[in-house]
py3Dmol code that shows the C-alpha trace and the ligand (Angstrom):
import py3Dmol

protein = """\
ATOM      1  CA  UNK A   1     104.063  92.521  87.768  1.00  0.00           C
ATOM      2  CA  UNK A   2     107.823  92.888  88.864  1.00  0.00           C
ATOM      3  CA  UNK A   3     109.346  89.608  90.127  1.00  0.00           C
ATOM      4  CA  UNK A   4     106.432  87.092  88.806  1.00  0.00           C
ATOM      5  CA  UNK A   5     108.501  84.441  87.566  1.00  0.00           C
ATOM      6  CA  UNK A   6     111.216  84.192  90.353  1.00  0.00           C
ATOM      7  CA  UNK A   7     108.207  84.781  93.225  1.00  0.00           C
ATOM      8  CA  UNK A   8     105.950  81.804  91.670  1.00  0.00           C
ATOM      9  CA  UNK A   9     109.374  79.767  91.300  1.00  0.00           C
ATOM     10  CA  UNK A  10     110.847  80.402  94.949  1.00  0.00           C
ATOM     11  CA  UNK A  11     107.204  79.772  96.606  1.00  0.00           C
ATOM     12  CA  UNK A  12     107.206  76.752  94.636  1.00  0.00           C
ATOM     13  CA  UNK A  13     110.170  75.433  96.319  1.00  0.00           C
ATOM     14  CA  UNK A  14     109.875  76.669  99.812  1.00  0.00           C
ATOM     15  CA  UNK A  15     106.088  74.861  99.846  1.00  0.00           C
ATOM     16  CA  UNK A  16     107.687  72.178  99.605  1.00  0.00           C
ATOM     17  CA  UNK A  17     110.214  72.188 101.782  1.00  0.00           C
ATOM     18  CA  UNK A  18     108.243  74.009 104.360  1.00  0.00           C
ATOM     19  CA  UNK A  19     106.323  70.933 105.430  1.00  0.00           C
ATOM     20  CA  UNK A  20     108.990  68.547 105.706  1.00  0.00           C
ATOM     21  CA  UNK A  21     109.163  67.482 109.980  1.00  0.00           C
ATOM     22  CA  UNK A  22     112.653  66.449 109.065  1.00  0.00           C
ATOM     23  CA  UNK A  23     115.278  68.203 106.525  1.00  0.00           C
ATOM     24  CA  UNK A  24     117.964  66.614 105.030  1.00  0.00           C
ATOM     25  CA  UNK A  25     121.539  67.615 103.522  1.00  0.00           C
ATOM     26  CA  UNK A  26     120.428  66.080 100.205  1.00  0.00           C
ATOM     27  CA  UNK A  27     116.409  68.443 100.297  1.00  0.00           C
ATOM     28  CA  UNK A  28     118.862  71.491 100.831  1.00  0.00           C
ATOM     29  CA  UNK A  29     121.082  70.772  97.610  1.00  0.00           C
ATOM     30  CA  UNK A  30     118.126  70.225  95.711  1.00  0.00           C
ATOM     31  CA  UNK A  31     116.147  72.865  96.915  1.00  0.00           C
ATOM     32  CA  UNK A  32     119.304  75.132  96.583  1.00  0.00           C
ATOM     33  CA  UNK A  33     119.984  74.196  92.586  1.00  0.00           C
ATOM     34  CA  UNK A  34     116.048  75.662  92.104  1.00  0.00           C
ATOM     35  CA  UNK A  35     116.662  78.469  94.065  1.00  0.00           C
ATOM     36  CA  UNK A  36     119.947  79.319  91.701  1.00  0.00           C
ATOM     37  CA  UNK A  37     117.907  78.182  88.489  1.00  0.00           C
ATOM     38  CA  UNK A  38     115.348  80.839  89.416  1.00  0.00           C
ATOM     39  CA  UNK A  39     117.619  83.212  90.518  1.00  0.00           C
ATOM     40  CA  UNK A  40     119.351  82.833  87.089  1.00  0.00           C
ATOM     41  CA  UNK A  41     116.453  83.112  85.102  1.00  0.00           C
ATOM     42  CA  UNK A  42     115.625  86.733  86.610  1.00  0.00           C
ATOM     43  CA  UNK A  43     118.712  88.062  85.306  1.00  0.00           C
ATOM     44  CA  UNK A  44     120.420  88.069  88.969  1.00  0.00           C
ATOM     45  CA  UNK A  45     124.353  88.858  88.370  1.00  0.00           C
ATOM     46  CA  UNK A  46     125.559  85.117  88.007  1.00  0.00           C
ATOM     47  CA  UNK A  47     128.211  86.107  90.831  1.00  0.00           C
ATOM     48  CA  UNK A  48     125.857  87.413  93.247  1.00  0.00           C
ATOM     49  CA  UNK A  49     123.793  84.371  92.841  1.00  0.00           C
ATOM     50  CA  UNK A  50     126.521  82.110  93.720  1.00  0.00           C
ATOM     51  CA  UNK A  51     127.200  83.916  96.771  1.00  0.00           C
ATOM     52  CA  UNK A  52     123.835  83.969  97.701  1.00  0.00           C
ATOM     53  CA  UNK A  53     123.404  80.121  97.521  1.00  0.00           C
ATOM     54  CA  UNK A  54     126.719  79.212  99.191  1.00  0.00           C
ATOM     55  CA  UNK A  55     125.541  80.932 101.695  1.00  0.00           C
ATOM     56  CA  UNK A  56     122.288  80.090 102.114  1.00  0.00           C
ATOM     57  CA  UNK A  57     123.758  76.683 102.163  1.00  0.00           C
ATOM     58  CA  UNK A  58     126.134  77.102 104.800  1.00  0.00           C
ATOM     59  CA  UNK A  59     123.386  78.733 106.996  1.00  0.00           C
ATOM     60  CA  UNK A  60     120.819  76.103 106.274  1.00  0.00           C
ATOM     61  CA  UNK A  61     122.999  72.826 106.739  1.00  0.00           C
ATOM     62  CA  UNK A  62     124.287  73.818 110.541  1.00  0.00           C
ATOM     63  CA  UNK A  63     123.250  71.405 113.217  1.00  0.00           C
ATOM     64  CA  UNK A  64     121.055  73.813 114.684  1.00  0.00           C
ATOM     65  CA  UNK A  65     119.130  74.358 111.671  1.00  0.00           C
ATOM     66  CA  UNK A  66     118.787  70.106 110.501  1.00  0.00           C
ATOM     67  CA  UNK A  67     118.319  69.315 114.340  1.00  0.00           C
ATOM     68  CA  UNK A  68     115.151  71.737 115.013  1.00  0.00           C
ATOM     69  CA  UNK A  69     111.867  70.952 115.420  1.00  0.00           C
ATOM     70  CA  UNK A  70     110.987  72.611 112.920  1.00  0.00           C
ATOM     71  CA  UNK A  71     113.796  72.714 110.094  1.00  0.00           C
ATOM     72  CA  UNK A  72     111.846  73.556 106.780  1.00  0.00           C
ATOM     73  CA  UNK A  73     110.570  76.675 108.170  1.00  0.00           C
ATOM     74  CA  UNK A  74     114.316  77.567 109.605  1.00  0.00           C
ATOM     75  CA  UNK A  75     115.639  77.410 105.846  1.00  0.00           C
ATOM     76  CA  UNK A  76     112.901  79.399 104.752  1.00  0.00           C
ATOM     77  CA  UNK A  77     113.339  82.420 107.164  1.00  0.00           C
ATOM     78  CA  UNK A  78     117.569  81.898 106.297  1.00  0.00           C
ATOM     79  CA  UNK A  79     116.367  82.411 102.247  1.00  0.00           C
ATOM     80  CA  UNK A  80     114.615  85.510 103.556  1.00  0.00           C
ATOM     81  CA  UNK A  81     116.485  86.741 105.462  1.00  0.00           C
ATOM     82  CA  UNK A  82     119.874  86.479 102.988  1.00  0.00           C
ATOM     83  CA  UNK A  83     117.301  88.145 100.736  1.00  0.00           C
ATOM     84  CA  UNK A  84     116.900  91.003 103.033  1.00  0.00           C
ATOM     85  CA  UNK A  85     120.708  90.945 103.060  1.00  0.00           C
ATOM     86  CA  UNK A  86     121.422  90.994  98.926  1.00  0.00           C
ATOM     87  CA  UNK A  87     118.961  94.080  98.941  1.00  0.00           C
ATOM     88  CA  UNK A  88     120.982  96.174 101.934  1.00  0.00           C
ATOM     89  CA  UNK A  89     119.125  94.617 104.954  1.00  0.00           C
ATOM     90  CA  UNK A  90     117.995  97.973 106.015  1.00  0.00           C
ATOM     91  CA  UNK A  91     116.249 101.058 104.441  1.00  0.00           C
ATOM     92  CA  UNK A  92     118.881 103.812 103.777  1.00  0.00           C
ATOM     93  CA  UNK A  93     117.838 107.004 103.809  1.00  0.00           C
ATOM     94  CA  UNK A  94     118.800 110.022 101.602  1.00  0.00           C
ATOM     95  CA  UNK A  95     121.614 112.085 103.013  1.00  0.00           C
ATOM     96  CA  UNK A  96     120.050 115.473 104.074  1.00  0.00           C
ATOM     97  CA  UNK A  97     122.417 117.964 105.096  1.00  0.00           C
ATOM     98  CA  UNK A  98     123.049 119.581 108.449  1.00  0.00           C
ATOM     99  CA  UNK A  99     123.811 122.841 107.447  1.00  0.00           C
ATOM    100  CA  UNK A 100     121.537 123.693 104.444  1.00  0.00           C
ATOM    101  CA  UNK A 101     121.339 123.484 101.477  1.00  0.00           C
ATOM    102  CA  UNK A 102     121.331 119.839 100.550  1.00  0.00           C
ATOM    103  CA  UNK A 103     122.493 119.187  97.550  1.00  0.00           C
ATOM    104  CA  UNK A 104     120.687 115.961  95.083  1.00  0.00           C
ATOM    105  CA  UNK A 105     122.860 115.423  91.527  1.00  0.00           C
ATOM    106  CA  UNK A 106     120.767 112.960  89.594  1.00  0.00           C
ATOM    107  CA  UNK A 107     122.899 110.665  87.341  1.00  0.00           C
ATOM    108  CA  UNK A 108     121.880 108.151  84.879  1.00  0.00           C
ATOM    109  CA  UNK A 109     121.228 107.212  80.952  1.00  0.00           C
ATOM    110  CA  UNK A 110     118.698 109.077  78.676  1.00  0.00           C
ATOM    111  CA  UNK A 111     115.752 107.291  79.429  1.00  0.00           C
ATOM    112  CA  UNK A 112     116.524 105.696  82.774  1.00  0.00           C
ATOM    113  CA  UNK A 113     113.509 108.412  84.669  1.00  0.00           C
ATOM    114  CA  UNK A 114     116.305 111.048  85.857  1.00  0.00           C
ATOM    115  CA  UNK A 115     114.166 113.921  84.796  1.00  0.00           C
ATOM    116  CA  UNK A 116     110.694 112.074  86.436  1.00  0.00           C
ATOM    117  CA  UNK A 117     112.616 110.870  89.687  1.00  0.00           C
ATOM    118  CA  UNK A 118     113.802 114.426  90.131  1.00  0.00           C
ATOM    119  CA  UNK A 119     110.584 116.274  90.502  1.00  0.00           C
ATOM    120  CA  UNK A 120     109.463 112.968  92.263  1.00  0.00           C
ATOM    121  CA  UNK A 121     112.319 113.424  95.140  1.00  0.00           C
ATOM    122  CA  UNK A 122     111.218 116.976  95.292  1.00  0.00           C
ATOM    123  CA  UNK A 123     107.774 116.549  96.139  1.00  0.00           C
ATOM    124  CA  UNK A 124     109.219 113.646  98.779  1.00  0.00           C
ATOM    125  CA  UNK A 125     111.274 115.685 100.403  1.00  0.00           C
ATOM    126  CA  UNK A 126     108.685 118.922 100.556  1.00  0.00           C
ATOM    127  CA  UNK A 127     105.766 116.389 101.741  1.00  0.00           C
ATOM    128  CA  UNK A 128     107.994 114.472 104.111  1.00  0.00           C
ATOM    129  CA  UNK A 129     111.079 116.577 105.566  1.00  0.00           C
ATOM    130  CA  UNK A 130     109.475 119.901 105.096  1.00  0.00           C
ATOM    131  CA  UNK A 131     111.894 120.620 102.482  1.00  0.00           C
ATOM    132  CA  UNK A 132     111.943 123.798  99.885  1.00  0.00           C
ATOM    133  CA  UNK A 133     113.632 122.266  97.011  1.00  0.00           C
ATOM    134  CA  UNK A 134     114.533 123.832  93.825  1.00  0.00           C
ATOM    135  CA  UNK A 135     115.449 121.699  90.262  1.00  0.00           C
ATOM    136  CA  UNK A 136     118.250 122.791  88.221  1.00  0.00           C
ATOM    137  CA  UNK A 137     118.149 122.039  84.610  1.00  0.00           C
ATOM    138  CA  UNK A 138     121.266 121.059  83.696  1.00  0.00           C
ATOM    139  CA  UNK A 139     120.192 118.728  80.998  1.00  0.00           C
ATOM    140  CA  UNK A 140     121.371 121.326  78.044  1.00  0.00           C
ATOM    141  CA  UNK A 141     121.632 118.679  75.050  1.00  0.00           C
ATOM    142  CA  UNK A 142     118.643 116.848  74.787  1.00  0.00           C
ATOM    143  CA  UNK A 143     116.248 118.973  73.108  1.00  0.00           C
ATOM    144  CA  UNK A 144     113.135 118.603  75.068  1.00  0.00           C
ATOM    145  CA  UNK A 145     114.670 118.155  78.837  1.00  0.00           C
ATOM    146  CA  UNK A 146     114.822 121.667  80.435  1.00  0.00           C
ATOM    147  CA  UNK A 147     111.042 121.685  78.789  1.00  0.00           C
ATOM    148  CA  UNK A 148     110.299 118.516  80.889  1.00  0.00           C
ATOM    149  CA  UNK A 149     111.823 119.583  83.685  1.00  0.00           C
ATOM    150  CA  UNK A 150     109.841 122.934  83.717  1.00  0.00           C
ATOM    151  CA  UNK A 151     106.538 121.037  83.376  1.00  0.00           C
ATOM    152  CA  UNK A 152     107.776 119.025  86.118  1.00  0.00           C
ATOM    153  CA  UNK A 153     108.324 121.686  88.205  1.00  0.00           C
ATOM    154  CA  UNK A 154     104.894 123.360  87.550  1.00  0.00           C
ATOM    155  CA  UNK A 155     102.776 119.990  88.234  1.00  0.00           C
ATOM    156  CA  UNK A 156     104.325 119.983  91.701  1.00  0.00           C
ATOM    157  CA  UNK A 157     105.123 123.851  92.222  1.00  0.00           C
ATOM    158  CA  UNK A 158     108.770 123.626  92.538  1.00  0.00           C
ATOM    159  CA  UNK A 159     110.895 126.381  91.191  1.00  0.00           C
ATOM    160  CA  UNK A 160     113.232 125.669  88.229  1.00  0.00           C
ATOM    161  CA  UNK A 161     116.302 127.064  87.715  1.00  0.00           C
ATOM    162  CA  UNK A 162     117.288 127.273  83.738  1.00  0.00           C
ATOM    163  CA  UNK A 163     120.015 128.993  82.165  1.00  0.00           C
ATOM    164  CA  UNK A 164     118.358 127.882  78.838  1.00  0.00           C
ATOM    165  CA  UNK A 165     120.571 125.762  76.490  1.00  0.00           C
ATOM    166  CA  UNK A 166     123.508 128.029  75.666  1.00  0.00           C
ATOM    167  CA  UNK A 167     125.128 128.378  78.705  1.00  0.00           C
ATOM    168  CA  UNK A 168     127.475 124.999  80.589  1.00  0.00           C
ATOM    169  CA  UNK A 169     126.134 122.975  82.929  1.00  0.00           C
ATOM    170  CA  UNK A 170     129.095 123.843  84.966  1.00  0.00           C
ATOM    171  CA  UNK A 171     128.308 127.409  85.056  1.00  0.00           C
ATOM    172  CA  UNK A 172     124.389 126.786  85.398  1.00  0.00           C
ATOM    173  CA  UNK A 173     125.305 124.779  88.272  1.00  0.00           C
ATOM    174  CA  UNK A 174     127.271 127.916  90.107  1.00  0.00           C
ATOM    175  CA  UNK A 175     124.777 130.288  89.481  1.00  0.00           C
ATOM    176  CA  UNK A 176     122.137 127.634  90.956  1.00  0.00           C
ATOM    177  CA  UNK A 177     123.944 127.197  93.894  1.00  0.00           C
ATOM    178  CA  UNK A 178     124.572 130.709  94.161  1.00  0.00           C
ATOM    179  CA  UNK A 179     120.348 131.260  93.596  1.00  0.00           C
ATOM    180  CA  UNK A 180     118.963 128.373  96.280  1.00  0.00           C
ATOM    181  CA  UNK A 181     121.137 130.481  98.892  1.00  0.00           C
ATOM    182  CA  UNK A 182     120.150 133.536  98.310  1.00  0.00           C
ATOM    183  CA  UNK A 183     116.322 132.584  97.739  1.00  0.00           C
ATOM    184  CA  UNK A 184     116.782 130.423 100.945  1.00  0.00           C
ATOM    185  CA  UNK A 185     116.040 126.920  99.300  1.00  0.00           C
ATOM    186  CA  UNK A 186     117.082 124.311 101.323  1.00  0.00           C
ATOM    187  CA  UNK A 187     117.557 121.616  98.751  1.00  0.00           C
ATOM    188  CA  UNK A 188     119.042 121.907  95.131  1.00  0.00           C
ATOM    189  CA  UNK A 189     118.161 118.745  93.147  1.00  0.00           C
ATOM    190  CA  UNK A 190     120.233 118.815  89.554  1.00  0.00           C
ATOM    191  CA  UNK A 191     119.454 117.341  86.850  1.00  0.00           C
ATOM    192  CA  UNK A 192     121.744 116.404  84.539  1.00  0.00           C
ATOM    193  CA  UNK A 193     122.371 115.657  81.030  1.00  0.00           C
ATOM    194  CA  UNK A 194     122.090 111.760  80.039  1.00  0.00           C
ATOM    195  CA  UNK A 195     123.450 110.110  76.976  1.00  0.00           C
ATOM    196  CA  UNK A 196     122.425 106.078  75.249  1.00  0.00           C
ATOM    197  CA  UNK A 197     126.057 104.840  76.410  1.00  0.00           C
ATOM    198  CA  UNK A 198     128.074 105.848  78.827  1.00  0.00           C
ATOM    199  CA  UNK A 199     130.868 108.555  77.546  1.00  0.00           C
ATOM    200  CA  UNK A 200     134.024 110.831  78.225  1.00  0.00           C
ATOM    201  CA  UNK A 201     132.510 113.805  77.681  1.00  0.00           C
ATOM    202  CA  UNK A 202     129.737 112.948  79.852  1.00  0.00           C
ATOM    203  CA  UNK A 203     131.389 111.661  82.561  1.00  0.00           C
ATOM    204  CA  UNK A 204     134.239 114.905  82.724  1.00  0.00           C
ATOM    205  CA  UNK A 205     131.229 116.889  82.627  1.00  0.00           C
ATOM    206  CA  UNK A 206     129.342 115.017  85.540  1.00  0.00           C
ATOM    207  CA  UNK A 207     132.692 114.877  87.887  1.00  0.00           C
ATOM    208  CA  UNK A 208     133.116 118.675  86.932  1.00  0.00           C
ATOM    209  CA  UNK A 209     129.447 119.461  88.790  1.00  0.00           C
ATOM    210  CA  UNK A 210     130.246 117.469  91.406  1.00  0.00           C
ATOM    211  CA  UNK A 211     133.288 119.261  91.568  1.00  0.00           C
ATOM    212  CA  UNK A 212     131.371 122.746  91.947  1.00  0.00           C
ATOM    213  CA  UNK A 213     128.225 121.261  93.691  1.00  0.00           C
ATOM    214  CA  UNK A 214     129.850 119.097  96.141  1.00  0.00           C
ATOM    215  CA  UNK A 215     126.810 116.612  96.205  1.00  0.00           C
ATOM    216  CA  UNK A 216     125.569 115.032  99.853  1.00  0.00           C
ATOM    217  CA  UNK A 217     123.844 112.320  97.419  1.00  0.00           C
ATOM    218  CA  UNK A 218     124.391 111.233  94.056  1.00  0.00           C
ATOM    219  CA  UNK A 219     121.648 109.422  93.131  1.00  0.00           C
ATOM    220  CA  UNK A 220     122.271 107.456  90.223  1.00  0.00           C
ATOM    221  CA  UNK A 221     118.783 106.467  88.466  1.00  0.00           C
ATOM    222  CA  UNK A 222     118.250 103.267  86.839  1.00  0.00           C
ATOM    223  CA  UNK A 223     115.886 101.338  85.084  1.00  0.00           C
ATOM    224  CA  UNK A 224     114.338  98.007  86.340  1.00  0.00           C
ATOM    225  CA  UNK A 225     113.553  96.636  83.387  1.00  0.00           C
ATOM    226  CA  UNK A 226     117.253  96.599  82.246  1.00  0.00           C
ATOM    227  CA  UNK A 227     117.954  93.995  83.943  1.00  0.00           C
ATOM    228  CA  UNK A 228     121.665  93.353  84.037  1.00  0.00           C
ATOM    229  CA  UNK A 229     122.322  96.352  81.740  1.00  0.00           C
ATOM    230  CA  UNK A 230     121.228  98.019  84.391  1.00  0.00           C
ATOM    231  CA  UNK A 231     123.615  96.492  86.962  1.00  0.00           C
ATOM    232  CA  UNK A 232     126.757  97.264  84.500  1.00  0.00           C
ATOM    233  CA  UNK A 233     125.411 100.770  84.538  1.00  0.00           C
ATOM    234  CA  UNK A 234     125.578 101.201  88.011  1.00  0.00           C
ATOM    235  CA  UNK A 235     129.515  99.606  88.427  1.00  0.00           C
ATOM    236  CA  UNK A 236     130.293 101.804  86.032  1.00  0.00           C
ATOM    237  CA  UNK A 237     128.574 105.192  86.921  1.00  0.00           C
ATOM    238  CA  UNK A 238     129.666 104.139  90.568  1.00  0.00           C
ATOM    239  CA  UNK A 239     133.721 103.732  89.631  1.00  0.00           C
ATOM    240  CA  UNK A 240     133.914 106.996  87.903  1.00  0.00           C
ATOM    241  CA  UNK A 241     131.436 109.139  90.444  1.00  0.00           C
ATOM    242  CA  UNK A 242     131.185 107.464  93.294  1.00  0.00           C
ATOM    243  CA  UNK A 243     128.223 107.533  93.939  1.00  0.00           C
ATOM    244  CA  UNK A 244     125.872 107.567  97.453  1.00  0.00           C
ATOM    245  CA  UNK A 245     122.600 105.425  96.175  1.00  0.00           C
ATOM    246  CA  UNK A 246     120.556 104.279  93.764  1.00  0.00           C
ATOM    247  CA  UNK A 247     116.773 104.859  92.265  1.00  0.00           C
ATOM    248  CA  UNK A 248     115.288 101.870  90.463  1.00  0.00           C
ATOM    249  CA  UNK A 249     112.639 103.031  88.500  1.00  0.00           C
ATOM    250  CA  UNK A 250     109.966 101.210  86.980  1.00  0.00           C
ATOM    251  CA  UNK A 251     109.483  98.245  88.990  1.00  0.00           C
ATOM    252  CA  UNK A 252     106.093  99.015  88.633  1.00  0.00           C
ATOM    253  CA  UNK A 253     106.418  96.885  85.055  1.00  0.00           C
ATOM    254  CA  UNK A 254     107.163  93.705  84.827  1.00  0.00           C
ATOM    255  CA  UNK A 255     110.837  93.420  85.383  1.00  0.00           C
ATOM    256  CA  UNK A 256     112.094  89.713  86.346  1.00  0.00           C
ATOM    257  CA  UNK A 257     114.398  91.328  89.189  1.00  0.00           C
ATOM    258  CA  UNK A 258     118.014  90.853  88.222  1.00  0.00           C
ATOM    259  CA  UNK A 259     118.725  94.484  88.851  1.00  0.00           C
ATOM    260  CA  UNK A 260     117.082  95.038  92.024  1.00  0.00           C
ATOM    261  CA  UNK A 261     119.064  91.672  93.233  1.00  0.00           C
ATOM    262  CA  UNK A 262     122.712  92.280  92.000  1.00  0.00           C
ATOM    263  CA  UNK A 263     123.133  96.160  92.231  1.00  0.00           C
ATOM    264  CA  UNK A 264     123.588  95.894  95.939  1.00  0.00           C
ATOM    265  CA  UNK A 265     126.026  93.040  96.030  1.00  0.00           C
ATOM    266  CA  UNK A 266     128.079  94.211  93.143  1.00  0.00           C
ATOM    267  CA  UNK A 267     128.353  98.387  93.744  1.00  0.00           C
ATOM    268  CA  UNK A 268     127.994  97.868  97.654  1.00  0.00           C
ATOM    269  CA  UNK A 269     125.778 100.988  97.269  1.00  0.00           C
ATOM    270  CA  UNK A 270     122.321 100.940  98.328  1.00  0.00           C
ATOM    271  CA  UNK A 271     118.652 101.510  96.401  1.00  0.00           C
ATOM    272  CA  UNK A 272     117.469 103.799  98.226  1.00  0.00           C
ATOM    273  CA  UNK A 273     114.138 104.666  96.536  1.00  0.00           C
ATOM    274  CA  UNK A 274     112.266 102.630  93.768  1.00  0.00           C
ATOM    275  CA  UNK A 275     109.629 104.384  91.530  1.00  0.00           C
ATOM    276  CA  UNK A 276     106.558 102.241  90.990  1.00  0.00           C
ATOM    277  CA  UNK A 277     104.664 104.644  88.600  1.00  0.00           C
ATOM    278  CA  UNK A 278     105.479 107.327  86.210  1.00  0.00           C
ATOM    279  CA  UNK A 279     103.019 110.001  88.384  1.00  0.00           C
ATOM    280  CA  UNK A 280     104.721 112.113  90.900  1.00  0.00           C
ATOM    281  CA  UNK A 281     103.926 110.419  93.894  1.00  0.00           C
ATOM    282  CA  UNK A 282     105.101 107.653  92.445  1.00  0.00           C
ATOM    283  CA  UNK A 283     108.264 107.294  94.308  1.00  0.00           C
ATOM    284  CA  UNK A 284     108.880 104.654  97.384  1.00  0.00           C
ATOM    285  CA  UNK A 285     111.523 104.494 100.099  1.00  0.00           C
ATOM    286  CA  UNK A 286     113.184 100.967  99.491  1.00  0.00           C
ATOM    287  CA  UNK A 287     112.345  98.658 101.986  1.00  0.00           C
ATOM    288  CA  UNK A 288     114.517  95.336 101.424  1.00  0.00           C
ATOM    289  CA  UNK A 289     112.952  92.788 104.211  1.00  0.00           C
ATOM    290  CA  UNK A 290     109.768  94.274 102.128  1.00  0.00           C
ATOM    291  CA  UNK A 291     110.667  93.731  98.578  1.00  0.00           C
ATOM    292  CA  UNK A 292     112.015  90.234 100.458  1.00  0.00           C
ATOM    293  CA  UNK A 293     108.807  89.227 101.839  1.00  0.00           C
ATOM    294  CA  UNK A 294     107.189  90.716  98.282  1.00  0.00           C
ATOM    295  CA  UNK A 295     109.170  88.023  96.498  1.00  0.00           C
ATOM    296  CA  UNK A 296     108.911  84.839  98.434  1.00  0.00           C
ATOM    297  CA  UNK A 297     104.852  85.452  99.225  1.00  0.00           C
TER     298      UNK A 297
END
"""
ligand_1 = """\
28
GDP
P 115.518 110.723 81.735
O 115.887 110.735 80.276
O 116.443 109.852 82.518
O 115.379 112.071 82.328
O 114.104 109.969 81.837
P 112.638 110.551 82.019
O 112.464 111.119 83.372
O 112.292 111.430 80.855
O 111.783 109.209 81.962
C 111.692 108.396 80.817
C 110.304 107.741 80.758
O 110.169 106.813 81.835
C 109.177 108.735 80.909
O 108.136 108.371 80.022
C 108.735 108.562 82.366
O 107.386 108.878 82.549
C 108.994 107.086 82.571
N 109.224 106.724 83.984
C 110.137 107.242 84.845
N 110.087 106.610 86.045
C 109.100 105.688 85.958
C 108.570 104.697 86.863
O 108.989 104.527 88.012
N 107.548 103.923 86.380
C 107.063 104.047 85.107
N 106.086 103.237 84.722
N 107.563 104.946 84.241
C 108.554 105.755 84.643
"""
view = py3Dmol.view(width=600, height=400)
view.addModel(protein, "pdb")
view.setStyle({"model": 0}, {"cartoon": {"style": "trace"}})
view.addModel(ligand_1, "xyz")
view.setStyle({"model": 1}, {"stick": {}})
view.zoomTo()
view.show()
């Protein structure tokens, strides 16, 4: 299960502060080194997790917090809720457009779920907004992707829009636009291609759609159990794109938790979603306070 090691570690060390009747500057710095050990050993961006404890620190030693009746408890709802903080605080929603149709790019490495989390945000957003979303396959390189996509897209009864493999993504991507209007589909999800590393090529090619597509959301999709890979990924996907939010998929395995910790804190863009199987409904909204309260029991 995601986050076993650093849950069973922080619980460990809130129990027993929890029940102290008085707190002292000395339980905090002790208690504070295991919460950095732990956060250390799930991969947390070793940046981020010196923020986190300073902070935690400077929270939890203020007079109000030593001097209350009931101090161990008061530095266990500060680790939660600077938890709640690393993750975003709040949920953030995908960006729907006012004046249809909304348009989804999906960026990320072969591998990461792009494909998966595509038809998964279709079926969201047709289930939950009343959406009529189409998939574009823009994925022309890897040699079994616009197939995946199309089974996709019949499992949930989405259309598909496929230019085949001959034709460039940027041009698939005009015609697609071109398509959802006249057809009146409110939402154009695109996939596009992914590659093992990140690339020129690539990358021209991905700022080129967004370019013709003019994105509300670029969801860049991730997975979990990269750990800090993962995190690197996003910085770097992020600097060249810009992008609006992030999927983390696979948290359903058993992931220690470094990426759903740092990539807040170090893109300053938010998970939005997290996919916690591979099945189509398999797709949550990202709660932090949640995936907070999830960690420390
Ligand atoms: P792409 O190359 O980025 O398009 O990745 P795919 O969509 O093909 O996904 C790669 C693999 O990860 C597939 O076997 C998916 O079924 C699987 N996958 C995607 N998202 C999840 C998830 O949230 N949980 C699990 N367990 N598997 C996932």
């Amino acid at each position: 299960m995601a986050f076993e090691g650093l849950g069973e570690r922080l619980q460990a060390t809130m129990d027993r502060i929890k029940s102290k009747g008085k707190v002292t500057e000395s339980d905090v710095k002790v208690m504070m080194r295991e919460v950095r050990l732990a956060l250390l050993e799930a991969d947390v961006n070793f940046k981020v997790v010196k923020q986190f404890v300073n902070q935690v620190k400077e929270r939890a030693l203020g007079s109000d917090v030593m001097q209350s009746l009931t101090p161990g408890q008061q530095v266990i709802k500060i680790v939660k809720e600077e938890l709640t903080e690393l993750m975003g605080g709040e949920n953030q929603k995908i960006t729907l457009a006012n004046k249809p149709p909304t348009v989804i790019m999906m960026v990320g490495l072969q591998g990461a779920g792009k494909t998966t989390t595509a038809g998964k945000l279709a079926l969201h957003l047709r289930k939950n907004f009343n959406k009529k979303p189409m998939l574009v396959a823009g994925d022309i390189y890897r040699p079994a992707a616009i197939d995946q996509l199309e089974t996709v897209g019949r499992q949930i009864d989405v259309p598909v829009f496929s230019l085949g493999d001959q034709v460039k993504p940027q041009q698939i991507v005009t015609e697609a636009m071109d398509h959802a209007k006249a057809e009146h589909l409110d939402t154009v999800i695109i996939d596009t291609a992914g590659r093992l590393h990140i690339d020129e090529n690539l990358m021209n090619e991905l700022k080129d759609i967004k370019k013709i597509a003019d994105p509300h959301e670029i969801m860049l999709v991730v997975d979990a159990m990269t750990g800090q890979d993962a995190v690197n990924v996003a910085e770097s996907f992020n600097e060249l794109l810009d992008i609006t939010g992030v999927t983390l998929t696979k948290l359903d395995g058993d992931t220690r938790g470094g990426a759903a910790l740092s990539i807040r804190s170090v893109t300053e863009k938010p998970i939005k979603f997290v996919g916690m199987s591979e099945k189509m409904d398999g797709l949550e909204a990202f709660h932090p306070d949640r995936m907070a309260q999830r960690i420390l029991g």
